[in-house]
C-alpha positions in Angstrom: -4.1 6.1 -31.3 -0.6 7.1 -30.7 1.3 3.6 -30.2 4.7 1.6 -31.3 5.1 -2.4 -31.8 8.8 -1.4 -31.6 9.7 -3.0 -27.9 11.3 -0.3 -25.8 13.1 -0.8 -22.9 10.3 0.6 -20.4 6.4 1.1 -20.4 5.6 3.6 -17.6 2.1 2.8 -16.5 0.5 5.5 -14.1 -2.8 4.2 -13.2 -4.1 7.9 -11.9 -7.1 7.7 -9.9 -8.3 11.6 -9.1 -11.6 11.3 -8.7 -11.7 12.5 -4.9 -9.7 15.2 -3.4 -6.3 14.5 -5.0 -7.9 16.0 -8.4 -5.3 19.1 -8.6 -2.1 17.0 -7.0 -2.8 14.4 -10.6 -2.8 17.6 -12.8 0.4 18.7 -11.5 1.9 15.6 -11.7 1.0 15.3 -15.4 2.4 18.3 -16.0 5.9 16.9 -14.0 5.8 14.0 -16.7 5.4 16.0 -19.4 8.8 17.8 -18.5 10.5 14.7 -19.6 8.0 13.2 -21.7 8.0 9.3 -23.4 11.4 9.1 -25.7 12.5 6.2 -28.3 13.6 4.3 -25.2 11.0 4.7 -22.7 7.2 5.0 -23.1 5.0 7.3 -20.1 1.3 6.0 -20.2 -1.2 7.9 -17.9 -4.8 6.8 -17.0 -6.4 9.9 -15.1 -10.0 10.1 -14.0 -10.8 13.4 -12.5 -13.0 14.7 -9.8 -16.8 14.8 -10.8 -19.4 12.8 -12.7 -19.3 14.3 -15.8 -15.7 14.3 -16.4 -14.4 11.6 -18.7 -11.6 9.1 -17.9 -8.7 9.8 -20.3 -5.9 8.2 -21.4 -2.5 9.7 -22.4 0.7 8.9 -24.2 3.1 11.7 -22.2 4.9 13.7 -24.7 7.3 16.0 -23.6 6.1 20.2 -23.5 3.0 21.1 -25.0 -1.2 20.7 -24.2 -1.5 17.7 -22.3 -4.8 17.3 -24.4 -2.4 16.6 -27.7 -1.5 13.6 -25.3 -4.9 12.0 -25.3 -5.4 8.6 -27.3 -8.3 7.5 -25.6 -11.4 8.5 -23.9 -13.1 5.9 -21.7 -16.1 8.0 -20.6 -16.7 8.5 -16.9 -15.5 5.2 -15.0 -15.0 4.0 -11.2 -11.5 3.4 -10.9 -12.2 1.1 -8.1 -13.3 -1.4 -10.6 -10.7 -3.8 -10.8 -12.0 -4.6 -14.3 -11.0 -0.7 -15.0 -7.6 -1.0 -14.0 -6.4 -4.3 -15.9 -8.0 -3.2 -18.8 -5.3 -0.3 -19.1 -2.5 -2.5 -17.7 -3.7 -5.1 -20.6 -3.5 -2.1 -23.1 -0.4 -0.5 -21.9 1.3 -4.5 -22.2 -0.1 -4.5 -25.7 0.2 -1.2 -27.4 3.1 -0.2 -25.9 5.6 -3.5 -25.5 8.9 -2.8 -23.5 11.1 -4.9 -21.8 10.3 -3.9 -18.5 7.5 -2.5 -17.0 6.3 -0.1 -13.8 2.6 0.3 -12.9 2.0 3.0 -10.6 -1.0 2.9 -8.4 -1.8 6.7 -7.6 -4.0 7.2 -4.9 -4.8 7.4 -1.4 -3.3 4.8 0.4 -4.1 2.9 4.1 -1.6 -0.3 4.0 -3.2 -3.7 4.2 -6.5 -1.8 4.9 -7.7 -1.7 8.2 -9.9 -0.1 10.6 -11.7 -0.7 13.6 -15.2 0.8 12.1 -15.1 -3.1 11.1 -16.0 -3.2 15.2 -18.7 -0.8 15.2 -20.6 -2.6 12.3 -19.9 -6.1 13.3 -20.5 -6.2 17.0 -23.0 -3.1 17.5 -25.0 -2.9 14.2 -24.9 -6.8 14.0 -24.2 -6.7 9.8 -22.1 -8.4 7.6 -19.2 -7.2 5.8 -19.7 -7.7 2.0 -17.2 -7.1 -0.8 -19.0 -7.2 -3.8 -22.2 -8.7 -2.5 -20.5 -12.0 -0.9 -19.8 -11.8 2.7 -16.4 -11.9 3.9 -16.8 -11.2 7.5 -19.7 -12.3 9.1 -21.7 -10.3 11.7 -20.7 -10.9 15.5 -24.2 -12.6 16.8 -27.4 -13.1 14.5 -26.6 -10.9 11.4 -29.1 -7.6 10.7 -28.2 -6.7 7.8 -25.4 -6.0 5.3 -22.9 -3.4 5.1 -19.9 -3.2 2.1 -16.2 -2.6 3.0 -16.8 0.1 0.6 -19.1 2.1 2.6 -16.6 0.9 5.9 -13.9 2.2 4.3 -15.6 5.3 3.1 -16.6 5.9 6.9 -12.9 5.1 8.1 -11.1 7.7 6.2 -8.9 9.7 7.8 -10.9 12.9 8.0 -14.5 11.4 8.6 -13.1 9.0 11.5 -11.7 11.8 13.3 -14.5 14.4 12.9 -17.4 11.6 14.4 -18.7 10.5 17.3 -19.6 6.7 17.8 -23.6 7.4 17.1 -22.7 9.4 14.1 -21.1 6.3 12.9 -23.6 3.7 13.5 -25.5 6.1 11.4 -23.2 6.4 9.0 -22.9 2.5 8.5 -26.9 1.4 8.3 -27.7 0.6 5.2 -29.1 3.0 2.9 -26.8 5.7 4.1 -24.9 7.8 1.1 -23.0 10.0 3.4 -19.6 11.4 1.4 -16.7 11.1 2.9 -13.1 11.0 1.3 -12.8 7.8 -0.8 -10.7 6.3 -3.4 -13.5 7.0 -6.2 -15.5 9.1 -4.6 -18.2 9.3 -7.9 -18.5 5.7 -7.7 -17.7 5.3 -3.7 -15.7 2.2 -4.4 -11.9 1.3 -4.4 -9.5 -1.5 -4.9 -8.5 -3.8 -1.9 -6.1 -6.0 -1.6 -7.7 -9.4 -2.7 -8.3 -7.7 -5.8 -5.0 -6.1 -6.5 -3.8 -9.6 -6.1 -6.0 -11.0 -8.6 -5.0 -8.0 -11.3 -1.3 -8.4 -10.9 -1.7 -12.5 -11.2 -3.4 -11.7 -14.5 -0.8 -8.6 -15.7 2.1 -11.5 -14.9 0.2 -14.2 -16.7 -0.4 -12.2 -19.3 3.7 -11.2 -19.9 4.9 -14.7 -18.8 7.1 -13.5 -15.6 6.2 -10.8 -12.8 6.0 -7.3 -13.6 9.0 -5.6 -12.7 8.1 -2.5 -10.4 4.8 -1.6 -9.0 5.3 1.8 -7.2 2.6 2.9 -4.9 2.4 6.8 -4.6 0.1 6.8 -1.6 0.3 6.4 2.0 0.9 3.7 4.2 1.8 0.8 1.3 5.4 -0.6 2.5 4.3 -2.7 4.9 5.4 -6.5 4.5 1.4 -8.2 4.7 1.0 -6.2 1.7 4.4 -7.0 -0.4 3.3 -10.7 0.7 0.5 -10.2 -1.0 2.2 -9.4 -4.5 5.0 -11.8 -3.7 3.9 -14.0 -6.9 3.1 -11.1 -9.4 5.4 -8.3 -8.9 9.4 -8.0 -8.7 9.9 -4.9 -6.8 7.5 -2.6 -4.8 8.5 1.3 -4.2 6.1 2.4 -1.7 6.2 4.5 2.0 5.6 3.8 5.4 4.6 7.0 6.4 1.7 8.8 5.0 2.8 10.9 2.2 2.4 14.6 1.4 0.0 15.7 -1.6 2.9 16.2 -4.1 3.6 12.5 -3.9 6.5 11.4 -6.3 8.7 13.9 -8.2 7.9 12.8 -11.7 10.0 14.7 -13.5 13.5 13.8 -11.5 12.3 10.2 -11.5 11.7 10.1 -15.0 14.8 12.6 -16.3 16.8 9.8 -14.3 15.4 7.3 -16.7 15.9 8.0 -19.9 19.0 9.1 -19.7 19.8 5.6 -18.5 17.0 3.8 -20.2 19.0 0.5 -19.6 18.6 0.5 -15.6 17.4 -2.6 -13.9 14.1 -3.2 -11.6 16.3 -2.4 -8.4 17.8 0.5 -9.9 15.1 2.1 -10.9 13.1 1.8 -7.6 16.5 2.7 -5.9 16.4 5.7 -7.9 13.2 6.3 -7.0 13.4 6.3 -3.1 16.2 8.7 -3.5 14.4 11.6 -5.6 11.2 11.5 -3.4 13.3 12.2 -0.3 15.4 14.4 -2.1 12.4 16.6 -3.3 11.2 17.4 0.4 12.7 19.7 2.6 13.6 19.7 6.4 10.3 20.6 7.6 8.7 17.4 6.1 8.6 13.7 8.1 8.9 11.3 4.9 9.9 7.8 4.0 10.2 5.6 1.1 11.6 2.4 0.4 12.2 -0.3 -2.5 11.2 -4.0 -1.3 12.3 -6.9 -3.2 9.5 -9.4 -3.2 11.7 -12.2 -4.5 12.6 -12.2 -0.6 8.8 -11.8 0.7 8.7 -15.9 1.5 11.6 -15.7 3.6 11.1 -12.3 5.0 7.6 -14.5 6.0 9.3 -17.1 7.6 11.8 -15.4 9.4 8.6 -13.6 11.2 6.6 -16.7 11.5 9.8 -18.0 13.9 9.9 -14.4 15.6 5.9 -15.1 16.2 6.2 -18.4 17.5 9.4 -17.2 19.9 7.4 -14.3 21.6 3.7 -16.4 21.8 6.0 -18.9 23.5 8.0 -16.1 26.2 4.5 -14.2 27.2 4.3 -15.9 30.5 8.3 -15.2 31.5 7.7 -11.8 33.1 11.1 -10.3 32.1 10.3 -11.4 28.6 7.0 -10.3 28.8 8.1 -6.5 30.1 10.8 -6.2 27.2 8.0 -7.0 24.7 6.0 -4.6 25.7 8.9 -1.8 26.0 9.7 -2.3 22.5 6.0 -1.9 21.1 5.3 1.0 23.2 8.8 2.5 21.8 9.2 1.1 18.3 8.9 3.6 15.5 5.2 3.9 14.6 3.1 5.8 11.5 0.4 7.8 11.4 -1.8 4.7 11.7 -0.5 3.7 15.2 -1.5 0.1 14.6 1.6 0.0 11.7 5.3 -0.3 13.3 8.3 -0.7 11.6 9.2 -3.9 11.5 13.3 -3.6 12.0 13.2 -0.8 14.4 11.3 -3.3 16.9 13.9 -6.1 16.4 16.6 -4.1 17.3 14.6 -2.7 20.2 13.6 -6.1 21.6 17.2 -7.8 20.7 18.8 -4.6 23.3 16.7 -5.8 25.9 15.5 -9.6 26.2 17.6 -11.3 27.9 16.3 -14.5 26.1 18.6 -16.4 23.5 16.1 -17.2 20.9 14.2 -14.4 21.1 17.7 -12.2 20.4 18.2 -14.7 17.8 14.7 -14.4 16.0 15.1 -10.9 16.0 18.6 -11.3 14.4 16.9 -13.1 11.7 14.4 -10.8 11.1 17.1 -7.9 10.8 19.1 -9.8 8.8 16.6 -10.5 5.8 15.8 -7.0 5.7 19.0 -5.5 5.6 21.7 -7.9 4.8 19.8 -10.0 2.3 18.2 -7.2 0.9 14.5 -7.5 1.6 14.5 -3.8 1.2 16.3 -2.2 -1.3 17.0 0.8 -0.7 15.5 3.1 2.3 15.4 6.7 3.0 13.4 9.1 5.4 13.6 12.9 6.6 12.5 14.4 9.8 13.1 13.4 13.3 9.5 11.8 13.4 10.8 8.9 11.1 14.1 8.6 12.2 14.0 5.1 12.9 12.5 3.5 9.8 13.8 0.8 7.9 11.7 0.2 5.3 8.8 -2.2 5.9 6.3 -1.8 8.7 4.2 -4.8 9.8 0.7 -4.4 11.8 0.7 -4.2 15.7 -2.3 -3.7 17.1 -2.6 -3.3 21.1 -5.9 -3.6 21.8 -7.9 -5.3 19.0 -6.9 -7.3 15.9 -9.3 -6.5 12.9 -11.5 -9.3 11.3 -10.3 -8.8 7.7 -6.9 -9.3 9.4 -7.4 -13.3 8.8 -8.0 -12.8 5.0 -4.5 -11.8 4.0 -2.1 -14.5 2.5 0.7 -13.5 5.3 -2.0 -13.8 7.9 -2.7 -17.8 6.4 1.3 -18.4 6.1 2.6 -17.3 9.2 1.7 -17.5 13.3 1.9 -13.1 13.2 -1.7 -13.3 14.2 -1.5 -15.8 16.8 1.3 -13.8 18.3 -0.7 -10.6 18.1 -4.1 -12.5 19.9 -1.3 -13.7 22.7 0.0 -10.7 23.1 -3.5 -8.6 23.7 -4.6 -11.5 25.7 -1.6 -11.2 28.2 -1.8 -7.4 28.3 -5.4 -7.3 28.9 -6.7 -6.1 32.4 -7.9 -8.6 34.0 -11.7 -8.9 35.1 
């Protein structure tokens, strides 16, 4: 096993989970790493499991040129990445065979922000189950429970692809226990993938583990720069690099991220995510609607509070009319995602601050603004294509009509009145009966 006890001054940790349809997009990113390859500064660590049962999780110490196969030091034998036990087992081995002074995991994926859907609905309310992670129930059926259903299996049936292409029967059916239909899924061998709670629990351990927070987890999937998530990490992780937007199958560009690196193997947390956010707008061309942004977490507790005050400000301003009306202009025109429910957080500050007429709502929004951009919140920020041109960074859910259940499980759903607001909101909207 290829390994040094000399500490360098970065472990790269790319936690590469291609067993579903990303399987070609994590060979071509190998081969991007392997441009630049691990150096006496800067050590490139790869976990990939590939698509099928058969094929054995392997991990890699990047060299640069060459058969990626010379990279191998370990083979784990097939395993379901969407163990959480799988993925701090090589963050655990990365800290210890390859010791640096800063770190970067990357989670490489598919990616669907704080994780919601409303097939949460369809099983709670119509099919009467429980939603279970892991055999405990988190969510409890709506009415006398029938049976049982994992947020696995709901978040199988809530992909992107499968949501679209079904009708509501065809999802009951899907749901009911006992069904194995395949959809698109973070493991799709194992149908399982990490949420959340769990990521939470692996990074507490990874910053126990090193005595202080890991310095950057990047997020190569979709949908991951939203602030309930960074919230989330807020205790285990320095700097998040993540997008807004969905992102396109190439993901990050590897090899300019990397090349950056070790030619300047002594750049800081915020540097390196800076530099990060740069090269993956860089690397897409005009055609492409894109964003990506660097988040400091060190500000995630303030960020909180200055939205718990912006929550409290509007709950209290639903019954003013005017107030009311310039609420609902700024949802319905705020920049939005490809989930619609996720907003950009600044964007609808600065679009409610233009037109309440209301001095502490203008000054909540202010606030807001003001911890994202002026005291840094986010980093650095970048986008391409008109469809984004009004994101700032960090998106936050807004949901018109209805508020999912796991909603209330999130730390930044317990610290703050968002969720109140939101429940306000959809109540004042709501046609009456």
């Amino acid at each position: 096993m290829a390994s040094t006890s000399t500490e360098k001054q970065w472990t790269i940790m790319v936690y590469l989970a291609g067993d579903n349809n990303l399987d070609d997009a994590g060979v071509t990113d190998i081969q991007e790493m392997k441009k630049v390859g691990s150096t006496d500064h800067v050590n490139i660590l790869v976990q990939f499991d590939r698509a099928g049962a058969n094929i054995a999780t392997k991990r890699y110490y990047i060299r640069k040129g060459g058969n990626v196969g010379k990279d191998e030091v370990e083979n784990l034998g097939e395993t379901n990445m969407g163990d959480p036990k799988v993925l701090e087992s090589f963050i655990q081995w990365g800290l210890k065979t390859y010791p640096a002074q800063r770190y970067m995991l990357v989670l490489w994926n598919h990616g669907a922000g704080w994780d919601d859907t409303d097939i949460y609905r369809v099983a709670r309310q119509s099919l009467h189950l429980n939603l279970q992670r892991r055999g405990t129930t988190v969510v409890p059926a709506q009415g006398k429970a029938r049976g049982a259903v994992s947020l696995r299996r709901v978040r199988i049936v809530g992909s992107k692809r499968f949501r679209r292409a079904l009708f509501r029967p065809s999802i009951e059916k899907a749901l009911r226990p006992g069904k194995q239909n395949r959809a698109i899924a973070f493991d799709d061998t194992s149908k399982d993938f990490l949420d959340n709670i769990e990521t939470k629990k692996i990074l507490a351990s990874t910053a126990k583990a090193l005595g202080r927070k890991i310095d950057i987890l990047g997020m190569d999937a979709c949908l991951m720069s939203m602030l309930e998530v960074g919230y989330q990490l807020r205790d285990s992780v320095g700097v998040t690099v993540g997008s807004e937007e969905i992102e396109p199958g190439d993901g990050w560009p590897y090899d300019a991220v990397l090349s950056t690196l070790v030619k300047k193997p002594t750049m800081n947390a915020q540097d390196l995510a800076s530099t990060i956010v740069k090269k993956y707008i860089t690397s897409y061309g005009a055609g492409y609607d894109v964003t990506q942004a660097a988040c400091d977490l060190n500000k995630a507790t303030s960020m909180a509070e200055a939205v718990n005050s912006l929550a409290k400000t509007l709950t209290t301003q639903l019954n003013n009319s005017t107030e009311k009306a310039a609420i609902l202009q700024a949802r319905h025109q705020v920049q939005s995602y490809e989930t619609i429910e996720y907003i950009d957080l600044y964007d609808f500050c600065d679009l409610l601050a233009g037109q309440s007429q209301n001095a502490e709502v203008r000054s909540a929004c202010q606030k807001v603004k003001e911890t994202i951009a002026t005291n840094e919140f986010v980093l650095e920020s970048a986008h391409k294509g008109e469809k984004m041109a009004n994101s700032h960074g960090v998106s936050i859910y807004f949901p018109e009509r209805s508020i999912s259940p796991l909603y209330a499980t999130l730390d930044f759903t317990k610290k703050t009145k968002w969720d109140e607001f939101l429940r306000a909101y959809q109540s004042s909207t709501r046609r009456p009966r």
